[in-house]
Steps between C-alpha positions, in 0.01 A plus 500: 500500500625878427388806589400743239444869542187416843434119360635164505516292230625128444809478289587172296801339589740320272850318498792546778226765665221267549743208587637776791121539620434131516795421756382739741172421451524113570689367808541150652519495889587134644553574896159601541325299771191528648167717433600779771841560257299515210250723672724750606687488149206608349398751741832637441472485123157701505684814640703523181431656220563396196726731265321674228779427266433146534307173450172535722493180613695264800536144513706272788516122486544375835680151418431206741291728681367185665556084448493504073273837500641818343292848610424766202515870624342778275484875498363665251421888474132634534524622154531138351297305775179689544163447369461325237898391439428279787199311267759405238 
């Protein structure tokens, strides 16, 4: 997303840049344990914002979160997840 003149807009990515984006935007945690770790992860998560230069979107898999189960966290900006984005 940039910011033009008082608006936002979403800008396509493409290449090295998007490939840059995608790294930061996925991440693969393996020594978290527990639902009160994961709670206060994402508690801590909500308080950041996410950079309007960026990809609008979070995601964390928590590996071996417990016996053979793997955990899928996911933020997502208001801009992409409200209303009807969330019928898709």
């Amino acid at each position: 997303m940039v910011k033009v003149l008082d608006g936002y807009f979403f800008k396509e990515l493409q290449g090295e840049e998007l490939k840059k984006q995608l790294d930061q935007a996925v991440t693969v945690i393996s020594d978290m344990k527990g639902l009160d770790e994961v709670s206060a992860f994402m508690n801590e998560q909500q308080n950041i914002c996410m950079p309007e230069d960026g990809l609008q979107w979070r995601v964390w898999i928590v590996e071996n979160f417990r016996d053979n189960e793997s955990l899928l966290i996911c933020k997502v900006h208001h801009v992409i997840g409200d209303g009807m984005a969330l019928a898709i």
